[in-house]
Backbone bond lengths (Angstrom), bond angles and torsions (degrees), N, CA, C in turn:
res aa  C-N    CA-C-N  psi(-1)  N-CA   C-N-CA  omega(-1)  CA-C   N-CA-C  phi
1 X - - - 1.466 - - 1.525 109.77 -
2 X 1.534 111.76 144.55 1.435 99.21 -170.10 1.710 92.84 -103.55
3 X 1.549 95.62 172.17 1.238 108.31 179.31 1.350 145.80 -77.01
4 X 1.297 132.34 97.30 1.692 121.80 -150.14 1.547 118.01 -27.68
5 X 1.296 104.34 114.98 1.321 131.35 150.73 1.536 110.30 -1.47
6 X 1.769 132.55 115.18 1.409 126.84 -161.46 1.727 74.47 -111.11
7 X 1.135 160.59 -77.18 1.462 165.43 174.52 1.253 113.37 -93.43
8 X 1.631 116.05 110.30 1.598 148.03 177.01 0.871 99.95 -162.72
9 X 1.891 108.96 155.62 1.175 136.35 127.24 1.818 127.13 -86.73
10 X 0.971 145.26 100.73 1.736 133.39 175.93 1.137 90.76 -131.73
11 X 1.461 88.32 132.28 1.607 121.87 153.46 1.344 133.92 -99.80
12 X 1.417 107.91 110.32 1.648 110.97 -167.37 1.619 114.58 -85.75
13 X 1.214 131.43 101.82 1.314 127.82 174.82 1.670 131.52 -77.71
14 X 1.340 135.71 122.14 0.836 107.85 -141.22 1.658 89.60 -94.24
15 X 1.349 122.69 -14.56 1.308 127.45 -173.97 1.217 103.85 153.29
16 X 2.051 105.93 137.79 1.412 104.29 -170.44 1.650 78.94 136.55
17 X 1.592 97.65 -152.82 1.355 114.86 -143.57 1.807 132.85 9.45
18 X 1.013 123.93 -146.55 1.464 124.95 -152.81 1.956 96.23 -36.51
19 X 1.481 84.54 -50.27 2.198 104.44 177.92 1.911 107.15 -9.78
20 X 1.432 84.37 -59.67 1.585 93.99 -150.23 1.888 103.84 -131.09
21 X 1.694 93.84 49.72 1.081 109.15 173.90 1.652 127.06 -135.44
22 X 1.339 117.37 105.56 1.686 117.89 -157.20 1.614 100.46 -48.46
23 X 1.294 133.49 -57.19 1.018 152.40 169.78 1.643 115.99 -33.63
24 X 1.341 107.15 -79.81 1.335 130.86 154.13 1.593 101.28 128.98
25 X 1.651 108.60 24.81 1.592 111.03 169.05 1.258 110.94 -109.17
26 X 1.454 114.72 140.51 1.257 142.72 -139.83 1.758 127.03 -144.35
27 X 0.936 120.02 83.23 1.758 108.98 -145.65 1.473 110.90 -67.33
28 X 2.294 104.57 -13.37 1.020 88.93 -166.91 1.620 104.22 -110.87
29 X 1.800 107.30 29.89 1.638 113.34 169.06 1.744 78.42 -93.14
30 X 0.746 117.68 -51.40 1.698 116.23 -172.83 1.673 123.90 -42.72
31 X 1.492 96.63 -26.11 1.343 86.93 172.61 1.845 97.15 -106.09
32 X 1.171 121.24 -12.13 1.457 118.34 162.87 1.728 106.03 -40.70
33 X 1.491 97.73 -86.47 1.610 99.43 170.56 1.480 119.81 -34.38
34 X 1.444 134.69 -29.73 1.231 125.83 -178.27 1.991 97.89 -68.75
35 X 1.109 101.34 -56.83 1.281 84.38 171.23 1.419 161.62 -63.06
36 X 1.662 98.86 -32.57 1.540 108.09 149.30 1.299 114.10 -69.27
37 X 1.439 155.52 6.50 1.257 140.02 -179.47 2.136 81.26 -95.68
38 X 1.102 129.99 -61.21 1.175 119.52 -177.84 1.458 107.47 -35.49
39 X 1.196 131.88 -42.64 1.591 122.65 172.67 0.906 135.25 -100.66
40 X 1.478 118.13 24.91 1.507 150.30 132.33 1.647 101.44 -51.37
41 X 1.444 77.65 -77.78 2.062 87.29 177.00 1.544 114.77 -17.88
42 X 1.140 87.17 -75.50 1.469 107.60 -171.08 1.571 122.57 -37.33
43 X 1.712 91.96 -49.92 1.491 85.22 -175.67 1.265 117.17 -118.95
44 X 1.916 121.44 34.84 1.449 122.17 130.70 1.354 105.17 -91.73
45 X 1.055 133.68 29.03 1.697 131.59 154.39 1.369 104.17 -97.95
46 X 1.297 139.41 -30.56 1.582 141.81 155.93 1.292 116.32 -32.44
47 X 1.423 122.16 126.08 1.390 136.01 -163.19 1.842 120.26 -68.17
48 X 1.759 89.15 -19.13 1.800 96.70 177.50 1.753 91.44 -86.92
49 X 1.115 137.66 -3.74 1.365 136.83 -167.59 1.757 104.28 -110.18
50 X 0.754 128.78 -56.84 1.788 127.12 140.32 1.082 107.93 -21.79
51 X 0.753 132.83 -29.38 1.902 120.05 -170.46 1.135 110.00 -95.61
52 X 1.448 117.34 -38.53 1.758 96.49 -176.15 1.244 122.68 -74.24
53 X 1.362 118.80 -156.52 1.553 116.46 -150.37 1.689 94.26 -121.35
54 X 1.272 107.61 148.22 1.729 111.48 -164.84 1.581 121.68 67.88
55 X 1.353 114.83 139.83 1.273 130.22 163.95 1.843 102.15 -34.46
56 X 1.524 110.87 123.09 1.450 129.70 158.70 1.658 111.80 -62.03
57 X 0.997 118.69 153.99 1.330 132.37 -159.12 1.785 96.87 -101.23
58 X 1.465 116.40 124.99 0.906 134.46 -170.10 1.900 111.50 -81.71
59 X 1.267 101.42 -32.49 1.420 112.38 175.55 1.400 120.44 -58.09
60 X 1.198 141.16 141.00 1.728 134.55 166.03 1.113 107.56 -62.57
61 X 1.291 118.62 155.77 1.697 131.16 169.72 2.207 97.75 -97.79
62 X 1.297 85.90 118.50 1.373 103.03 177.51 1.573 128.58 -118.66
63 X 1.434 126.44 107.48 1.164 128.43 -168.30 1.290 128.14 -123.19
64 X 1.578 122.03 101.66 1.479 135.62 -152.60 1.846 94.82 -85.78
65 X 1.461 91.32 114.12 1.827 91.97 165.95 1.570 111.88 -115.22
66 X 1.386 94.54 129.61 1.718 115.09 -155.06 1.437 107.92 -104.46
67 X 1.415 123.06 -0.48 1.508 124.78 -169.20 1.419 108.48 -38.95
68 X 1.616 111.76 -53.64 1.595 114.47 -162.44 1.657 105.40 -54.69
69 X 1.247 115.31 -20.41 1.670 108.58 -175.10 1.449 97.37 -79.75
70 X 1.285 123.95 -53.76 1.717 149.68 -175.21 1.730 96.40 119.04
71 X 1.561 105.13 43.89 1.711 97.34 148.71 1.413 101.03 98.84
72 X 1.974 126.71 -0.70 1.283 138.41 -161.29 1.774 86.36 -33.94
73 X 1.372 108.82 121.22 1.445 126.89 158.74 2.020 102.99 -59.74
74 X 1.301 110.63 -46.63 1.531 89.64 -176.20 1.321 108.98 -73.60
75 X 1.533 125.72 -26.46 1.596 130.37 171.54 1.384 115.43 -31.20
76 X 1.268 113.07 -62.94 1.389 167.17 179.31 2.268 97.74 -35.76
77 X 1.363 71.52 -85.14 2.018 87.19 174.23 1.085 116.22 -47.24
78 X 2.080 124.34 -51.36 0.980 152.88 152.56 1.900 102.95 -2.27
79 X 1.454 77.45 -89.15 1.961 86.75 175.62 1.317 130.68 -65.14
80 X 1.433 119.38 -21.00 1.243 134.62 -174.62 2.055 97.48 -71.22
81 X 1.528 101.18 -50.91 1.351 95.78 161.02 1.357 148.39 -47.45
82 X 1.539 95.19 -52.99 1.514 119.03 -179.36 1.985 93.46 -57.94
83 X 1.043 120.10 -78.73 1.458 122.49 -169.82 1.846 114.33 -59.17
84 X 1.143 120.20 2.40 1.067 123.71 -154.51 1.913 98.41 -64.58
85 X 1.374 118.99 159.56 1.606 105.12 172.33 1.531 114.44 64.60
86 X 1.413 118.77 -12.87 1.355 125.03 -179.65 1.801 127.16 -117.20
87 X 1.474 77.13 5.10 1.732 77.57 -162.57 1.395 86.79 -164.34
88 X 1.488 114.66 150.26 2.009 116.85 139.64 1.174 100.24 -75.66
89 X 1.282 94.68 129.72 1.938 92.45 168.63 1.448 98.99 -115.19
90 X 1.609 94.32 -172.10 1.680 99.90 -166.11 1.765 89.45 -165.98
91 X 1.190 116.19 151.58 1.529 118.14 178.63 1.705 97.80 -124.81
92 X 1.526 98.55 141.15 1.588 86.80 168.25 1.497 112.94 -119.35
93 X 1.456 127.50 121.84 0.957 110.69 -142.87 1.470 99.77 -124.53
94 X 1.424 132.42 114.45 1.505 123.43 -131.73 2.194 88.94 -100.90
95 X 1.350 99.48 -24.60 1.498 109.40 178.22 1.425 100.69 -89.14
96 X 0.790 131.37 -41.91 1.848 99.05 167.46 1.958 103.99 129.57
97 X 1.660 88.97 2.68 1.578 106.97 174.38 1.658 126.84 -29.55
98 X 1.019 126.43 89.85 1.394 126.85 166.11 1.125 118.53 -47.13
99 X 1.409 136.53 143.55 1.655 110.89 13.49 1.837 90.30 -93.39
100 X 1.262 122.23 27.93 1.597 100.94 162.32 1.405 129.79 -127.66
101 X 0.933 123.61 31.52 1.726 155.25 175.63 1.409 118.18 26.40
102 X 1.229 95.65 -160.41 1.562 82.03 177.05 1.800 98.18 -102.36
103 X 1.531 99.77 149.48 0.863 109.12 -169.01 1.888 106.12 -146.66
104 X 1.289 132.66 146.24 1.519 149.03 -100.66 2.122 81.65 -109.74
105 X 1.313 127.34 77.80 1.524 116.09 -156.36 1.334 100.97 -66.07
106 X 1.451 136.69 47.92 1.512 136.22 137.43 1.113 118.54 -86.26
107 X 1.901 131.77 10.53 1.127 136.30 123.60 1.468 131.63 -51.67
108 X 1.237 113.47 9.41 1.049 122.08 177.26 1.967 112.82 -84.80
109 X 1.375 92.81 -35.00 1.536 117.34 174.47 1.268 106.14 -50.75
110 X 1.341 119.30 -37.97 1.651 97.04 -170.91 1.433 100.68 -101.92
111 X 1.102 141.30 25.85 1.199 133.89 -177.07 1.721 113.16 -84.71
112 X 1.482 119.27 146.48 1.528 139.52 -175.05 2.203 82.87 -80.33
113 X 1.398 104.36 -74.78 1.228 89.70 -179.62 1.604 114.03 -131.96
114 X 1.038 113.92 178.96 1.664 123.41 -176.55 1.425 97.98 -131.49
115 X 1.448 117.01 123.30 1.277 135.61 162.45 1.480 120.75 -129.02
116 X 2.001 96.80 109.12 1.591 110.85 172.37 1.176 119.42 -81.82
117 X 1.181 111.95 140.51 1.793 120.12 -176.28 1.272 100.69 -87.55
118 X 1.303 124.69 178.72 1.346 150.65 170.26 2.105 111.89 -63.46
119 X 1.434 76.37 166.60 1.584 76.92 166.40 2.026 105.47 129.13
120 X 0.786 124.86 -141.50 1.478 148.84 -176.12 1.329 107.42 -100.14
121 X 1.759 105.67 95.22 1.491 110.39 179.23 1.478 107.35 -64.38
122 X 1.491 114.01 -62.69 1.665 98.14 175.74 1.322 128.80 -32.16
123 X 1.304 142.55 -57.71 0.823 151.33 -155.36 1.766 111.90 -90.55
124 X 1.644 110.56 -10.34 1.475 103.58 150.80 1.515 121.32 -94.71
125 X 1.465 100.69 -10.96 1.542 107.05 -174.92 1.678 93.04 -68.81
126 X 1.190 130.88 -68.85 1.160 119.69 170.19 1.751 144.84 -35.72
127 X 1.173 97.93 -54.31 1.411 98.64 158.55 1.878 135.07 -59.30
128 X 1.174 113.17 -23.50 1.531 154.22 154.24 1.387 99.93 -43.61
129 X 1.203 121.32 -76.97 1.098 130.07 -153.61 2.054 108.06 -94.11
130 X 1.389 98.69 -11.99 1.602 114.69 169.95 1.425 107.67 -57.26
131 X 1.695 98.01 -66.90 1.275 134.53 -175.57 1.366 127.49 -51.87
132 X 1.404 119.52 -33.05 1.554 156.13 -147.25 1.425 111.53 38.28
133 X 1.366 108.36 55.33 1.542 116.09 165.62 1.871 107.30 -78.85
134 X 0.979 108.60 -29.88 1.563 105.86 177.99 1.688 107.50 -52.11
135 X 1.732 112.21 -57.18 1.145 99.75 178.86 1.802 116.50 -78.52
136 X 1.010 120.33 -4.43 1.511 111.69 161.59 1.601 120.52 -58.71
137 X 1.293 106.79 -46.89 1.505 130.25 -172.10 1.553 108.61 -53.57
138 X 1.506 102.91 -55.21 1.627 102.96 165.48 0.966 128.72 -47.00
139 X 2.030 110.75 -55.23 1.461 115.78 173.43 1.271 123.32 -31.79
140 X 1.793 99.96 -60.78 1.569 95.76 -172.00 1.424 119.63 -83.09
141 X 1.457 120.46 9.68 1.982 113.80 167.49 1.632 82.95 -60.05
142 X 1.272 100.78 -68.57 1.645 106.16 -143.88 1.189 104.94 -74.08
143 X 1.255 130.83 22.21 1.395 118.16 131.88 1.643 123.29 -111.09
144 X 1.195 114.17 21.12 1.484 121.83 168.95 1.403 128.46 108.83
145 X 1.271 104.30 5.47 1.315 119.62 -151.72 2.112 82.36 -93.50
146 X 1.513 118.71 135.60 1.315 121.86 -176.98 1.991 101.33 -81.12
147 X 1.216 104.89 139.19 1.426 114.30 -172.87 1.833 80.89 -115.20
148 X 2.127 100.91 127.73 1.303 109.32 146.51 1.220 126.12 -166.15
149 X 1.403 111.43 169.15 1.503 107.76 -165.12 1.067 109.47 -165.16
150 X 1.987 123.80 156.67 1.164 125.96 -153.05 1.700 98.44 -117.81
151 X 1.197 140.52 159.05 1.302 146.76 -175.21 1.628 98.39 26.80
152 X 1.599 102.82 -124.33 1.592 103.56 167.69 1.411 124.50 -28.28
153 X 1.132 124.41 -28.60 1.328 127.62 -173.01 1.837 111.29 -108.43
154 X 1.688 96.56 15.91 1.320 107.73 168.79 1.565 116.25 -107.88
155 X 1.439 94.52 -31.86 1.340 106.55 -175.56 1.369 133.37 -78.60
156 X 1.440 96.65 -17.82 1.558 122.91 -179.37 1.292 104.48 -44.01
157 X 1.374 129.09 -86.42 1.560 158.36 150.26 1.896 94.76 10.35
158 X 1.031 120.81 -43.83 2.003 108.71 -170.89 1.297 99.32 -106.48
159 X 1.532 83.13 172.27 2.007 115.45 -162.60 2.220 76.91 -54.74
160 X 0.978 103.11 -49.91 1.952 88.63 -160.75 1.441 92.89 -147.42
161 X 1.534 131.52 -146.61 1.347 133.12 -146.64 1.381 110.61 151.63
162 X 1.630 114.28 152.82 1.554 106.19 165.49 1.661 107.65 -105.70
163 X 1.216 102.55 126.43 1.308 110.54 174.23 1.530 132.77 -124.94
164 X 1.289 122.34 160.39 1.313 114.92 -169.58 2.003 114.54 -106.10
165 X 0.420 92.76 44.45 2.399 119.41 -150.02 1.410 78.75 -77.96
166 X 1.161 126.85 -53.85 1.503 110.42 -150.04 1.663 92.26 -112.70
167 X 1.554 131.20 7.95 1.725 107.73 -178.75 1.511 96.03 147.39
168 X 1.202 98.48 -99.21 1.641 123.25 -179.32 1.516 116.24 -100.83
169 X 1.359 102.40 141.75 1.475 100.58 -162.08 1.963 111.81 -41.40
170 X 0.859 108.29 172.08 1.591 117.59 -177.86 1.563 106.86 -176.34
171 X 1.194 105.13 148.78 1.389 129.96 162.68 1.990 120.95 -74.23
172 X 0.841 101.61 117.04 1.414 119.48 171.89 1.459 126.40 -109.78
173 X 1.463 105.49 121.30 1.689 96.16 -164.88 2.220 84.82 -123.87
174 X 1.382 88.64 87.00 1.490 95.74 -171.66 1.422 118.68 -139.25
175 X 1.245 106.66 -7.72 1.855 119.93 -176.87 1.002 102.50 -30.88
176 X 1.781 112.53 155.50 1.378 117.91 126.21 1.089 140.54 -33.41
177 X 1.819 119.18 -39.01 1.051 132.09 -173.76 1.510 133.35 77.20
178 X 1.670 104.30 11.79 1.320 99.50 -171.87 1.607 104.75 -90.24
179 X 1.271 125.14 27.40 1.488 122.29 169.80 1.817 92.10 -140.46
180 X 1.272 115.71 141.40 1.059 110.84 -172.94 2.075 121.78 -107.18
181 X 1.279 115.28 116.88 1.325 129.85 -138.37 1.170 130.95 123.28
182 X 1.514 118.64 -163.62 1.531 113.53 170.35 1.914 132.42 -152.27
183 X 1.064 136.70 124.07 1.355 145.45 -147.03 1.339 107.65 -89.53
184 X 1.360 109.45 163.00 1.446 119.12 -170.04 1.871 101.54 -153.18
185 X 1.448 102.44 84.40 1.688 84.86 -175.11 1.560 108.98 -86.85
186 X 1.340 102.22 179.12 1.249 112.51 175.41 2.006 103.60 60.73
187 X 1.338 88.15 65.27 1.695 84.84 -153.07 1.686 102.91 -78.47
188 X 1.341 112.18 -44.25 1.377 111.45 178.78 1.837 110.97 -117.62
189 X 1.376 107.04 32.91 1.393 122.36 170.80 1.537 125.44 -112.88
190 X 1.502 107.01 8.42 1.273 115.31 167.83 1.690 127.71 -136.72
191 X 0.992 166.61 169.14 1.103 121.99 179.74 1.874 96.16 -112.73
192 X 1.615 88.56 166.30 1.467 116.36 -168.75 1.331 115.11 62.78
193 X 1.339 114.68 27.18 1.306 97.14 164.17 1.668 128.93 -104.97
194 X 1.421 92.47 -9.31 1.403 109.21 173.66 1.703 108.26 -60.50
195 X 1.763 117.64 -71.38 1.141 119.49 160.44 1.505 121.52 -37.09
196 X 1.123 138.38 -52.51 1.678 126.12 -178.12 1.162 110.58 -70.35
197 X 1.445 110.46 -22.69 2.031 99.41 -168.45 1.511 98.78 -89.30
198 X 1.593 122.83 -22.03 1.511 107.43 172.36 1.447 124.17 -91.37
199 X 1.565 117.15 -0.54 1.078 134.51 126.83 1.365 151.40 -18.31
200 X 1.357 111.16 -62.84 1.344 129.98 173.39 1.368 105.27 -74.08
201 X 1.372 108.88 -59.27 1.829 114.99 169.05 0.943 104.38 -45.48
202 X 1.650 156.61 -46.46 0.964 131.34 -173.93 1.775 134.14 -97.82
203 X 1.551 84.54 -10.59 1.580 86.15 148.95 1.823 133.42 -91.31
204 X 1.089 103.71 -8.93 1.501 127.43 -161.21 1.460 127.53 71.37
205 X 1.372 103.50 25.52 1.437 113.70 159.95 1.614 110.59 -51.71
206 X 1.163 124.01 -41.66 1.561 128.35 -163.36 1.764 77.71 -129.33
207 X 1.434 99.48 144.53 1.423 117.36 176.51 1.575 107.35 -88.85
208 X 1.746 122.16 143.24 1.398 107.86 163.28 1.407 129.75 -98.88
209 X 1.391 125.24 -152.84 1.478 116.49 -34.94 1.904 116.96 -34.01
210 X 1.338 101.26 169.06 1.671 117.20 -175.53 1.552 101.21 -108.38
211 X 1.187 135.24 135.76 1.553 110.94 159.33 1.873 82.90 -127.23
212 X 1.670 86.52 139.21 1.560 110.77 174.34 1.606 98.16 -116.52
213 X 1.749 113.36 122.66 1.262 105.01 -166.61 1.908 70.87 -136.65
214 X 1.387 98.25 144.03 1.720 148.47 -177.68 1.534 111.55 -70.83
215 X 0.914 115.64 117.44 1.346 107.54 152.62 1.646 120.58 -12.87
216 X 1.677 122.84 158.53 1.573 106.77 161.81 1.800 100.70 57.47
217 X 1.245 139.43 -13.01 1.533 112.46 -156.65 2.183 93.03 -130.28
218 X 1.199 82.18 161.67 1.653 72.45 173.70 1.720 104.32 -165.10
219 X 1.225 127.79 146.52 1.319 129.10 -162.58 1.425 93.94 -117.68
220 X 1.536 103.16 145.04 1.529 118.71 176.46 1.575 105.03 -113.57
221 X 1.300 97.13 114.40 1.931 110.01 150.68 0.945 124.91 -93.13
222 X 1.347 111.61 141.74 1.801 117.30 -164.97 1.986 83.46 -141.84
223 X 1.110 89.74 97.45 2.008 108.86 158.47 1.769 88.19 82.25
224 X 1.068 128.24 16.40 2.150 119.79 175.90 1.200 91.07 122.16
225 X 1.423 131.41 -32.47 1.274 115.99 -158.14 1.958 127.26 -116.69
226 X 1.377 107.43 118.62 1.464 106.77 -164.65 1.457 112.65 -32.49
227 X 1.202 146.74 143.99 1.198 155.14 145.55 1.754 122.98 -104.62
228 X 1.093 113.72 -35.23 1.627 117.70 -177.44 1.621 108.34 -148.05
229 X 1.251 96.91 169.17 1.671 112.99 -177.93 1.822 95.95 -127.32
230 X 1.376 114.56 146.10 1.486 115.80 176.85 1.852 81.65 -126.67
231 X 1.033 101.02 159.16 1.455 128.82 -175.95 1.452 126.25 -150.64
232 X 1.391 138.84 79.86 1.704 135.31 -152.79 1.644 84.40 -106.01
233 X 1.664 123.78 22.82 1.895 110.29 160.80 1.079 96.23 -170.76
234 X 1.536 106.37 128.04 1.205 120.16 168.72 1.803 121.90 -38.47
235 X 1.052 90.87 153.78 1.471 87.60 -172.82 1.800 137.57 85.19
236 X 1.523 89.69 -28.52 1.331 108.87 164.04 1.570 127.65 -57.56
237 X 1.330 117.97 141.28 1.487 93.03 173.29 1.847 101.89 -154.45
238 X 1.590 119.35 -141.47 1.047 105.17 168.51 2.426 80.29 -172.63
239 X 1.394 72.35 148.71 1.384 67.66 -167.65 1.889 105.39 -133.08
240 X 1.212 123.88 163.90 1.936 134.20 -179.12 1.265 100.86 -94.62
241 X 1.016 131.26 125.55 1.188 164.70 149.29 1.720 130.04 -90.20
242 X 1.541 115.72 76.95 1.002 97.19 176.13 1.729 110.72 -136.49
243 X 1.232 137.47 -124.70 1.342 141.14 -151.34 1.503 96.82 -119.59
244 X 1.602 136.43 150.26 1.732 123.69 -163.36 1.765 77.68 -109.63
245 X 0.997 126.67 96.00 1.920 123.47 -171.35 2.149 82.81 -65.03
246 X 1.306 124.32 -50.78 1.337 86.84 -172.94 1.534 130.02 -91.26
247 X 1.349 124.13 20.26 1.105 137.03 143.36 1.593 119.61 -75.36
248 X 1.148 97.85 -27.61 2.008 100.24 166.24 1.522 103.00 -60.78
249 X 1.404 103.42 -49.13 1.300 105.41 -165.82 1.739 126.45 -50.90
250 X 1.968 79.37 -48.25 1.613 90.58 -174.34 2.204 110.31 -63.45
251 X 0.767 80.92 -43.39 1.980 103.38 168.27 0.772 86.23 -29.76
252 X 1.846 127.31 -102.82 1.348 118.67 -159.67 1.456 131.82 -47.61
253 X 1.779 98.85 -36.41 1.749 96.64 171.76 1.379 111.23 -36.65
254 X 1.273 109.31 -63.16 1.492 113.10 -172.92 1.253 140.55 -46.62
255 X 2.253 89.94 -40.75 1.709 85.89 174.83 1.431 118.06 -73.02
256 X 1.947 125.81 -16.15 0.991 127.19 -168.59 1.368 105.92 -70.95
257 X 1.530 123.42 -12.79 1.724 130.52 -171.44 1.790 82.48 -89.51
258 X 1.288 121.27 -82.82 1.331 123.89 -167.27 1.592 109.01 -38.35
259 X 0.930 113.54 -31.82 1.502 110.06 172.66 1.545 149.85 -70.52
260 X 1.855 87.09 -14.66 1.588 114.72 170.34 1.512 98.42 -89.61
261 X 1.199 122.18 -5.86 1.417 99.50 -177.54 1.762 105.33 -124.90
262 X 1.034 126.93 37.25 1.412 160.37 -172.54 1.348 101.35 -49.33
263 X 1.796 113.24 -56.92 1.232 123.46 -178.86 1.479 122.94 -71.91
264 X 1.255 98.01 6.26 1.304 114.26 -167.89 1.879 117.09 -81.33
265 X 1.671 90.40 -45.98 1.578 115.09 -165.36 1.344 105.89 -95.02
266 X 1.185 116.18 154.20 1.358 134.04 160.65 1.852 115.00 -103.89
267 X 1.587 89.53 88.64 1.739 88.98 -179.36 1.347 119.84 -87.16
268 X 1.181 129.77 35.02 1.750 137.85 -144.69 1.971 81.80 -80.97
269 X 0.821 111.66 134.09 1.576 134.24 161.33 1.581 115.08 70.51
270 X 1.139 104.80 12.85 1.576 112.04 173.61 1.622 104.35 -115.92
271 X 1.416 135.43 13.24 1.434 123.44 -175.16 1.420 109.77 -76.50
272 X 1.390 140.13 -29.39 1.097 139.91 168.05 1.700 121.74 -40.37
273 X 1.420 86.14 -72.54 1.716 101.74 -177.75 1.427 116.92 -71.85
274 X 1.426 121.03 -1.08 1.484 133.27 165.98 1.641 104.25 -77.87
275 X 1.352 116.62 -58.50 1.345 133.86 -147.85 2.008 92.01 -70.68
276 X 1.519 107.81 -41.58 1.630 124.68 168.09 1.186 108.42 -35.78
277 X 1.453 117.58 -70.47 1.227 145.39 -141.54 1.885 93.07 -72.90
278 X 1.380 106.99 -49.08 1.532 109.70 172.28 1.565 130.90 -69.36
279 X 1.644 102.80 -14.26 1.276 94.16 -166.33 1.485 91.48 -100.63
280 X 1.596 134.88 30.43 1.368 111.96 -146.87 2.182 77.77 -152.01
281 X 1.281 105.70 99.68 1.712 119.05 -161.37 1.336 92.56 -82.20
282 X 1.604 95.52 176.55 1.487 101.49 -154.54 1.532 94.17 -111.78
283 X 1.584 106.04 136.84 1.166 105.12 177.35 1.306 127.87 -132.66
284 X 1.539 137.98 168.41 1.138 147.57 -157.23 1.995 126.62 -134.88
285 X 1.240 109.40 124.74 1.181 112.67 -161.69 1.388 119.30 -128.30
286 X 1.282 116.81 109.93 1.735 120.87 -161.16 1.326 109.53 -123.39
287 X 1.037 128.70 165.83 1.745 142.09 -177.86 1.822 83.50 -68.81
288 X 1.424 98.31 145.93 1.866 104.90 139.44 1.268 103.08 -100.79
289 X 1.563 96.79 126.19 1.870 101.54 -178.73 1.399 115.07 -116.71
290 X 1.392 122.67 1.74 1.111 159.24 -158.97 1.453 101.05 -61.17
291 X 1.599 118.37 93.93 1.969 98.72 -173.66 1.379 126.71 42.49
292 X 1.334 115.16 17.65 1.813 127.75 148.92 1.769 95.00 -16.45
293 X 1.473 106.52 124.14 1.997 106.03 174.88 1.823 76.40 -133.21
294 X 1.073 116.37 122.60 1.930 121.49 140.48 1.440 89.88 -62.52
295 X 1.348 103.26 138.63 1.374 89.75 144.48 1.370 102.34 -138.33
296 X 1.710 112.01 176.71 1.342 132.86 -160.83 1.400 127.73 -119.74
């Protein structure tokens, strides 16, 4: 696992844009593109970029990595559409997918932004890390380049995640790690995932903080640490999830009282679901309200 990210931008989506759009318009690829065109800006204002010959290209360089599907060719078209006229795009296609092949993912380096699709986090975490796209991915935060991604390609980015890779939801303690904690997309757009992901957090199956991000909603990190919420539907949101430390606290007060008087009780056939009940911490779940933007 690599080490959280000291200079990035990633945006974790929890579900929504082009993905889960008949159309394939998206307000919050729209404000994606608003932001890689700023680091377009930026770096045809760079002095090795001044120098060459002809007007620099005003458009972002945009590159959809599709592993988590295994390269879905309609995935693929999907986005190539949605961004079309708005961006150079570029696909990286780690299976060797025609008509855009495999191709050398230190193109990843020059990219304005990187957008991961959905699909089977395990199974891109692996290939990623086959490939050495993990260490590309770092390279290019910290040089400016915006890292993002939708479900699987949200989850990538933390210490672990709840994912569905192998069947039924499960806990994965497999991140990259360049955001520190662990995600739960599609938090109240699927069912049971709300219950297992505050679950795991509170047993420490999944390490915290938790971020549970919504359908429609997507949270921006700037260097590990949340700064904003995007929202393209009302109602959407994304919310922290972590451990209530003074409800831990009060807990133990208590069991240390219940425990002096031990000799007291007759616990005959309840030691199981006691011993549960303790190993399983108390936890707490709030809006991120943090620069919440709807946008339109």
């Amino acid at each position: 696992m690599s080490a959280q990210s000291e200079q990035s931008t990633i945006v974790a989506i929890g579900g929504g844009g082009f993905s889960m759009s008949e159309t394939g318009e998206s307000a919050i690829d729209d404000c994606l593109l608003d932001m890689a065109t700023v680091v377009r800006e930026q770096r045809n204002a760079e002095p090795h970029h001044r120098r060459g010959t002809g007007v620099p290209s005003l458009l972002p360089r945009v590159c959809f990595v599709p592993t988590a599907s295994a390269d879905s060719t309609d995935y693929c078209r999907r986005f190539e559409a949605a961004f079309a006229g708005r961006a150079r795009t570029d696909v990286l296609s780690l299976f060797g997918q025609g008509p855009w092949d495999y191709r050398d993912p230190q193109l990843l380096l020059d990219m304005d932004l990187i957008y991961v699709g959905g699909g089977s986090t395990v199974n891109l975490l692996a290939l990623w890390r086959r490939h050495g796209v993990d260490e590309i991915m770092a390279r290019a935060a910290a040089n400016g380049t915006i890292l993002a991604g939708i479900s699987a390609g949200a989850n990538c980015w933390f210490e672990a995640s709840s994912t569905d890779s192998f069947g039924p939801l499960a806990p994965l303690n497999d991140g990259l790690g360049f955001i520190a904690g662990s995600a739960c997309p599609h938090y109240h757009g699927e069912q049971g995932r709300v219950e297992t992901f505050r679950d795991w957090i509170g047993s420490e199956a999944l390490p915290g903080p938790g971020i549970g991000i919504d359908d429609h909603a997507a949270v921006v990190f700037e260097d590990g640490t949340a700064t904003s919420v995007l929202v393209e539907r009302p109602g959407a949101h994304a919310y922290l999830i972590d451990r209530d430390r003074d409800r831990d606290r009060d807990r133990d007060r208590d069991h240390d009282h219940d425990h002096d008087h031990d000799h007291d009780r007759d616990h005959s056939g309840g030691g199981s679901t006691v011993q549960a009940a303790e190993n399983r911490l108390a936890v707490e779940e709030r809006q991120l309200s943090l620069g919440t933007k709807l946008l339109e």
